[in-house]
MARTIVEX-826718 format. One record per residue: x, y, z of N, C-alpha, C in turn; residue in three letters. Coordinates in nm, 2 decimals. Last residue first. Example, Ala and Ser with C-alpha at 12.3 -4.5 7.8 and 13.67 -1.06 7.14 Angstrom:
{fiza {1.28 -0.22 0.71} {1.37 -0.11 0.71} {1.29 0.00 0.79} "SER"},
{fiza {1.32 -0.57 0.78} {1.23 -0.45 0.78} {1.32 -0.33 0.78} "ALA"},
END
This chain:
{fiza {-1.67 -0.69 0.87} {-1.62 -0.71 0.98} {-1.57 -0.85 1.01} "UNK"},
{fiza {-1.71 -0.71 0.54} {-1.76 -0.75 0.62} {-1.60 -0.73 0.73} "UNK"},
{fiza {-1.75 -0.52 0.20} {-1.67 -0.62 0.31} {-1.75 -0.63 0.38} "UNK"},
{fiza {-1.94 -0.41 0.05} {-1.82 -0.41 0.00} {-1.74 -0.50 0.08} "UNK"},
{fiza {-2.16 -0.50 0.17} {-2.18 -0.37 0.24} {-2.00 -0.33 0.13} "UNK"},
{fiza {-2.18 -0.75 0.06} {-2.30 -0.63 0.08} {-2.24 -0.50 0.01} "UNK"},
{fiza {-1.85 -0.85 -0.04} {-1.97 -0.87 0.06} {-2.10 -0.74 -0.01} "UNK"},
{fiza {-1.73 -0.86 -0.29} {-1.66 -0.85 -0.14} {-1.77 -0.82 -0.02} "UNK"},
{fiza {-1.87 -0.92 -0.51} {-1.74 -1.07 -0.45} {-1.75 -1.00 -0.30} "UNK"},
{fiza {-2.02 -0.75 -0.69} {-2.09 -0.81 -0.52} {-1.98 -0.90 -0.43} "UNK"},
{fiza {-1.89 -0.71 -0.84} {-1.97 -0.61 -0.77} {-2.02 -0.59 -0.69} "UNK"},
{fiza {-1.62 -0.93 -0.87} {-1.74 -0.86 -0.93} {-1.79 -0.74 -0.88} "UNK"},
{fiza {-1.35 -1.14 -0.92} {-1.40 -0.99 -0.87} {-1.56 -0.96 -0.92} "UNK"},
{fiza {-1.19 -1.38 -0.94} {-1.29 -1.37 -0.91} {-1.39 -1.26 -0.87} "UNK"},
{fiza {-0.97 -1.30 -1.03} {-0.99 -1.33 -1.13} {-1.19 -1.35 -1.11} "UNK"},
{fiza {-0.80 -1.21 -0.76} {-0.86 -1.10 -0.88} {-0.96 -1.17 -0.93} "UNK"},
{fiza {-1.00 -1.39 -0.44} {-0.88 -1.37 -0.59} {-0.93 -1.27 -0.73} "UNK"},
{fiza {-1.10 -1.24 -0.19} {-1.13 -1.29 -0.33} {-1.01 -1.27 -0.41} "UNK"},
{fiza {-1.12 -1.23 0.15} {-1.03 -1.27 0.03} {-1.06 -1.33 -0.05} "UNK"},
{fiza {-1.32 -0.99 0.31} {-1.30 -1.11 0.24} {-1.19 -1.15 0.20} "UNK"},
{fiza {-1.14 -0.78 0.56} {-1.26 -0.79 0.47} {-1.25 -0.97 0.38} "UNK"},
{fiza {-1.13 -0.73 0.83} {-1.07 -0.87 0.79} {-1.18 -0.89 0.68} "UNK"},
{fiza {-1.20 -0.48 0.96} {-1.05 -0.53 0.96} {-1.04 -0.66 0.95} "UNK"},
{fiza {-1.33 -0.15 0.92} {-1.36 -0.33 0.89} {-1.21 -0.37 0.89} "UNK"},
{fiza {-1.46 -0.03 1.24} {-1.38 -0.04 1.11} {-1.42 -0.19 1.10} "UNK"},
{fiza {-1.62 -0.06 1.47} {-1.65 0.06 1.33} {-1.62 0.02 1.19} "UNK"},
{fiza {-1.42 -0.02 1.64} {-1.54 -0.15 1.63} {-1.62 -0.10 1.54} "UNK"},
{fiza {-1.28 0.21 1.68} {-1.24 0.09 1.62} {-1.31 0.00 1.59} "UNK"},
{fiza {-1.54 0.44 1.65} {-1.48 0.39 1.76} {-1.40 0.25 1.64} "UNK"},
{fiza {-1.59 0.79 1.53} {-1.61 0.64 1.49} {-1.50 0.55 1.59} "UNK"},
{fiza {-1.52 1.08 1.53} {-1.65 1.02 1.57} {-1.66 0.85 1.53} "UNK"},
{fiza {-1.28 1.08 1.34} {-1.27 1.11 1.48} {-1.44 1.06 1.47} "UNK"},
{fiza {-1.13 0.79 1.13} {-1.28 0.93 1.11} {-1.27 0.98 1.31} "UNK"},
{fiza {-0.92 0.72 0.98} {-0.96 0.73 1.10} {-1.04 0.85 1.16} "UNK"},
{fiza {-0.92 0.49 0.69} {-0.93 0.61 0.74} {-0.95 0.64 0.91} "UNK"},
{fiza {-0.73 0.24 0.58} {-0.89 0.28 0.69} {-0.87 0.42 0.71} "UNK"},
{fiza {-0.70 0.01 0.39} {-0.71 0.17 0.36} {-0.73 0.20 0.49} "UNK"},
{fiza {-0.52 -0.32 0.31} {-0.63 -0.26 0.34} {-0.58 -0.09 0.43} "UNK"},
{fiza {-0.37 -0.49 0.12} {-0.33 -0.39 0.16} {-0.48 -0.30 0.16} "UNK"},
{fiza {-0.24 -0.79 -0.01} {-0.37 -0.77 0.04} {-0.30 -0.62 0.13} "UNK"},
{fiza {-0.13 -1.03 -0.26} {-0.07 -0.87 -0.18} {-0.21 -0.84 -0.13} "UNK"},
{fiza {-0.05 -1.38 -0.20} {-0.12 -1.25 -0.28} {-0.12 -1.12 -0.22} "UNK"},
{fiza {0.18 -1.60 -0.40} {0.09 -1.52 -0.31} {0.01 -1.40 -0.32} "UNK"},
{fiza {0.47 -1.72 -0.50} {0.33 -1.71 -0.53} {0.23 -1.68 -0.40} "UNK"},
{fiza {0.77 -1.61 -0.50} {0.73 -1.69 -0.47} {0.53 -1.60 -0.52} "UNK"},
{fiza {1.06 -1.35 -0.44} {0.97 -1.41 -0.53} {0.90 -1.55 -0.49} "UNK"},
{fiza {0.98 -1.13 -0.15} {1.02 -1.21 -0.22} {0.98 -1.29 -0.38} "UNK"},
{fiza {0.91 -0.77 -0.18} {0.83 -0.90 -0.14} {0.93 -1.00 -0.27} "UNK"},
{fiza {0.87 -0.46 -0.02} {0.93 -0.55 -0.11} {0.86 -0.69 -0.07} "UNK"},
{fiza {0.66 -0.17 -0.01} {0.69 -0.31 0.01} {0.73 -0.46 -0.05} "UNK"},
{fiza {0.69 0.17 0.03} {0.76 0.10 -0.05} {0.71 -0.05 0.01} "UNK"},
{fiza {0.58 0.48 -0.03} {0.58 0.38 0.02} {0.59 0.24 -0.03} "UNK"},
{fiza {0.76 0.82 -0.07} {0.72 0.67 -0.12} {0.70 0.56 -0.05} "UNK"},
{fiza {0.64 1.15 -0.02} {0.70 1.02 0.02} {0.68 0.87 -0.07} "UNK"},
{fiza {0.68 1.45 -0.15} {0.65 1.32 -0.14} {0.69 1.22 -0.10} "UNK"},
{fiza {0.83 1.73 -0.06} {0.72 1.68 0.03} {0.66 1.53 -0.03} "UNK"},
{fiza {0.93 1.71 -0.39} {0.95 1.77 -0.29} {0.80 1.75 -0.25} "UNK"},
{fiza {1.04 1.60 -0.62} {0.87 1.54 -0.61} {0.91 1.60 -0.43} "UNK"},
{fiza {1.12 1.80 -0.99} {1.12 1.72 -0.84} {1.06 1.73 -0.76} "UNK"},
{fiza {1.07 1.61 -1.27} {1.11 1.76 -1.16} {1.12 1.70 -0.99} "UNK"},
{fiza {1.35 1.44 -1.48} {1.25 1.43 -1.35} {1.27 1.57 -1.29} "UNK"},
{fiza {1.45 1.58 -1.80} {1.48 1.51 -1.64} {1.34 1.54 -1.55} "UNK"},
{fiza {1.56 1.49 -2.10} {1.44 1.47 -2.04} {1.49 1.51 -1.90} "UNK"},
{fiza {1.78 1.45 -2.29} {1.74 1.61 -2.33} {1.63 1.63 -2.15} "UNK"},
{fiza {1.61 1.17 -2.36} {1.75 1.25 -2.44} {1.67 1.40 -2.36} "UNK"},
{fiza {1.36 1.02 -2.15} {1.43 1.05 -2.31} {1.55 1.12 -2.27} "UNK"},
{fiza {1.53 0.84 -1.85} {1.44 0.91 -1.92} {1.46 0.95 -2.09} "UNK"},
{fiza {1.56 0.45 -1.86} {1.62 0.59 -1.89} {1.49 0.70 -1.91} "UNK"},
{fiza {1.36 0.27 -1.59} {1.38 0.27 -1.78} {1.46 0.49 -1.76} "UNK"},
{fiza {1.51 0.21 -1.31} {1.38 0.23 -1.39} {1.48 0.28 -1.50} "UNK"},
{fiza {1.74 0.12 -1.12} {1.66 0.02 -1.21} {1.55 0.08 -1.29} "UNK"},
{fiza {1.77 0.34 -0.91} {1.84 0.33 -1.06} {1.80 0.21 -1.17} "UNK"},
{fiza {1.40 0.54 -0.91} {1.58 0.43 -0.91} {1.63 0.40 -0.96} "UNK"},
{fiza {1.33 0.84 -0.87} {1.35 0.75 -0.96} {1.45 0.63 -0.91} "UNK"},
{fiza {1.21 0.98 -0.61} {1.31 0.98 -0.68} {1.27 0.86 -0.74} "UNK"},
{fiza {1.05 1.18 -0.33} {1.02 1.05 -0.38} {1.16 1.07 -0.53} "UNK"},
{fiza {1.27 1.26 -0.05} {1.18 1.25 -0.10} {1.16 1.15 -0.24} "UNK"},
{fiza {1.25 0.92 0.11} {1.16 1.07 0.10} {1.30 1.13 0.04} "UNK"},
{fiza {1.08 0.61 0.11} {1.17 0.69 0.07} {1.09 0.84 0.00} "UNK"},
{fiza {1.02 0.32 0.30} {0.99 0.44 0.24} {1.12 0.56 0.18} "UNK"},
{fiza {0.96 0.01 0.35} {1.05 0.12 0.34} {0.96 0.22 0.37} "UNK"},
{fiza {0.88 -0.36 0.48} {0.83 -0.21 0.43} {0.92 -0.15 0.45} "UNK"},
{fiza {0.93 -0.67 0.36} {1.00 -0.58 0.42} {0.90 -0.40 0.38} "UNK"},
{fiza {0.77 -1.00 0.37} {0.81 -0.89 0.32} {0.87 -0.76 0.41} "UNK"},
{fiza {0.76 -1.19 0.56} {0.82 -1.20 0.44} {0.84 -1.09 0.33} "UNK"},
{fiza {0.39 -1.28 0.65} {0.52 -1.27 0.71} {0.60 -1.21 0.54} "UNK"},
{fiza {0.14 -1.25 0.60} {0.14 -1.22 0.65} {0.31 -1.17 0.74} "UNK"},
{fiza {0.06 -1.08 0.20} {0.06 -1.23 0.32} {0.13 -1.15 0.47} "UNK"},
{fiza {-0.21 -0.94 0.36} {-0.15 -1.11 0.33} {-0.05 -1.00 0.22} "UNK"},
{fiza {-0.28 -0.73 0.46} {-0.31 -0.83 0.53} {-0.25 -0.95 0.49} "UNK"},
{fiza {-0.12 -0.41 0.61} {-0.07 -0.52 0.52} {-0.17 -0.65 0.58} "UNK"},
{fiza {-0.27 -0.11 0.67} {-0.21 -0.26 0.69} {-0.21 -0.36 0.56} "UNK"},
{fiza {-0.26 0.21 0.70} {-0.22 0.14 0.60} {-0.18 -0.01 0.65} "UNK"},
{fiza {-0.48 0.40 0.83} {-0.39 0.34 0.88} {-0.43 0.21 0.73} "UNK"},
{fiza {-0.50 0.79 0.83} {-0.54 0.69 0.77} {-0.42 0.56 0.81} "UNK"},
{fiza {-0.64 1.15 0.94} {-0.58 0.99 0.93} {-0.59 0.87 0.88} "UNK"},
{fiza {-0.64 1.44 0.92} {-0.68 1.38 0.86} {-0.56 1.28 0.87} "UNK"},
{fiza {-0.52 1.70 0.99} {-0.56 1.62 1.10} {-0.64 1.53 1.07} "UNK"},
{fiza {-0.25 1.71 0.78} {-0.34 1.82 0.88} {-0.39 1.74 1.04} "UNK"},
{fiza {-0.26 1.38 0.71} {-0.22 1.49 0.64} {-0.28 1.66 0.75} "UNK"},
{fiza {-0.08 1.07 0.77} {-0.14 1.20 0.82} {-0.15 1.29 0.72} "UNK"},
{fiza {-0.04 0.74 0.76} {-0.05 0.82 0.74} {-0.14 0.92 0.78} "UNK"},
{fiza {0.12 0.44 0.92} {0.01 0.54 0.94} {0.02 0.67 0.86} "UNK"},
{fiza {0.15 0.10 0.75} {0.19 0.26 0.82} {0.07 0.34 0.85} "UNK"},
{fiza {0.25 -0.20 0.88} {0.17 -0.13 0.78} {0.22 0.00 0.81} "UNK"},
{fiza {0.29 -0.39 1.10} {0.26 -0.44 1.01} {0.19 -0.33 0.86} "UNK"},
{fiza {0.47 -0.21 1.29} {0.48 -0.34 1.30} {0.46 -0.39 1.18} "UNK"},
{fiza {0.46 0.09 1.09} {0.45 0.04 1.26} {0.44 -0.09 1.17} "UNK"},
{fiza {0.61 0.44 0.97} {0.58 0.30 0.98} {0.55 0.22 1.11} "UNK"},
{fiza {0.43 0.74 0.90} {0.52 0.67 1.04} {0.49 0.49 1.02} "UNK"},
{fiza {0.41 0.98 0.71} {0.43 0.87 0.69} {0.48 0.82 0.81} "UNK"},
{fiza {0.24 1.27 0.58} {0.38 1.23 0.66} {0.34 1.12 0.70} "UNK"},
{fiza {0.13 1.28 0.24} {0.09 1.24 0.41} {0.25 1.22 0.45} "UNK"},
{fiza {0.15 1.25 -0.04} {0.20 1.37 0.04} {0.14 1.37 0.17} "UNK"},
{fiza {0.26 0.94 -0.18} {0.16 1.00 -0.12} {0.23 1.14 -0.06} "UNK"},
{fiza {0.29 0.63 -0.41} {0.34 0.80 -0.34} {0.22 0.87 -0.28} "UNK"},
{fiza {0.39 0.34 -0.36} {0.28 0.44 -0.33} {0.33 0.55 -0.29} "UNK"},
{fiza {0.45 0.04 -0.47} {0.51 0.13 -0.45} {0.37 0.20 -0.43} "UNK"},
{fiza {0.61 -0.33 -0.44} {0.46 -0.21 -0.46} {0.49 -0.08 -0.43} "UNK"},
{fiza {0.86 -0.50 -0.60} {0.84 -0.40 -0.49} {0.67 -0.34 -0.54} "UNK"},
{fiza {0.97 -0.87 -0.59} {0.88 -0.71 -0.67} {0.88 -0.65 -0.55} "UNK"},
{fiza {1.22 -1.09 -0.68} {1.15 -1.01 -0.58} {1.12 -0.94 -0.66} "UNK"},
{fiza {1.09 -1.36 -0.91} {1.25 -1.29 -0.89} {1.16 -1.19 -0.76} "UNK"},
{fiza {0.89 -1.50 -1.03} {0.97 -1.58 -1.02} {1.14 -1.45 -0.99} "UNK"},
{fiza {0.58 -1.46 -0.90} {0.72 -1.40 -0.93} {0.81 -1.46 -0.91} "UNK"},
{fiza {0.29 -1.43 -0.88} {0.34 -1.55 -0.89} {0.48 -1.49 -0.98} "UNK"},
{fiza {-0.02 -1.28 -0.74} {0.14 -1.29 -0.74} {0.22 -1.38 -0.77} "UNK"},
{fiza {-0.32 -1.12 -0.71} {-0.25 -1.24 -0.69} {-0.11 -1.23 -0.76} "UNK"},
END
């Protein structure tokens, strides 16, 4: 849950080649898939990415003497998000070849952190 009084970015580095779509991205690695959606909120933010991955100029100096090696083949996946109160929901799916879409889970619960346990997100960890 989110309550920012200026914009935040979420960040994710990954070594999958990266193709953004409508509401999320698709990552690859060989022939191994995975589809990255955004579920809440559902308007109002902006997705990037940035290859390869690099420091910005807003992050804390490195030490004296220090420098970043470099993050060759990483991408960064990037989702800005205004400031205001809401909550970041970003569901994983893998795309197993023997599994049909009616397989996947694509509207698991929404529990607030504060409410998390072992059981908050259903049985099975979600539900369809």
């Amino acid at each position: 849950d989110i309550n920012a009084s200026q914009g935040i970015q979420w960040r994710m580095h990954t070594n999958a080649t990266v193709t953004k779509n409508s509401n999320g991205f698709s990552l690859q690695i060989g022939n191994e898939k995975l589809e990255m959606t955004i579920l809440s909120p559902s308007t109002g933010y902006t997705l990037s990415t940035q290859e390869p991955a690099a420091r910005l100029d807003s992050d804390p100096a490195l030490p004296a003497g220090q420098s970043d090696l470099p993050n060759t083949g990483v991408t960064v996946i990037m989702i800005d998000l205004p400031a205001g109160e809401y909550s970041l929901q970003v569901l994983f799916t893998p795309q197993w070849p023997d599994m049909s879409s009616s397989d996947y889970i694509t509207s698991p619960p929404s529990v607030s952190v504060s409410d998390w346990t072992l059981t908050s997100h259903g049985e099975k960890g979600a539900s369809n």
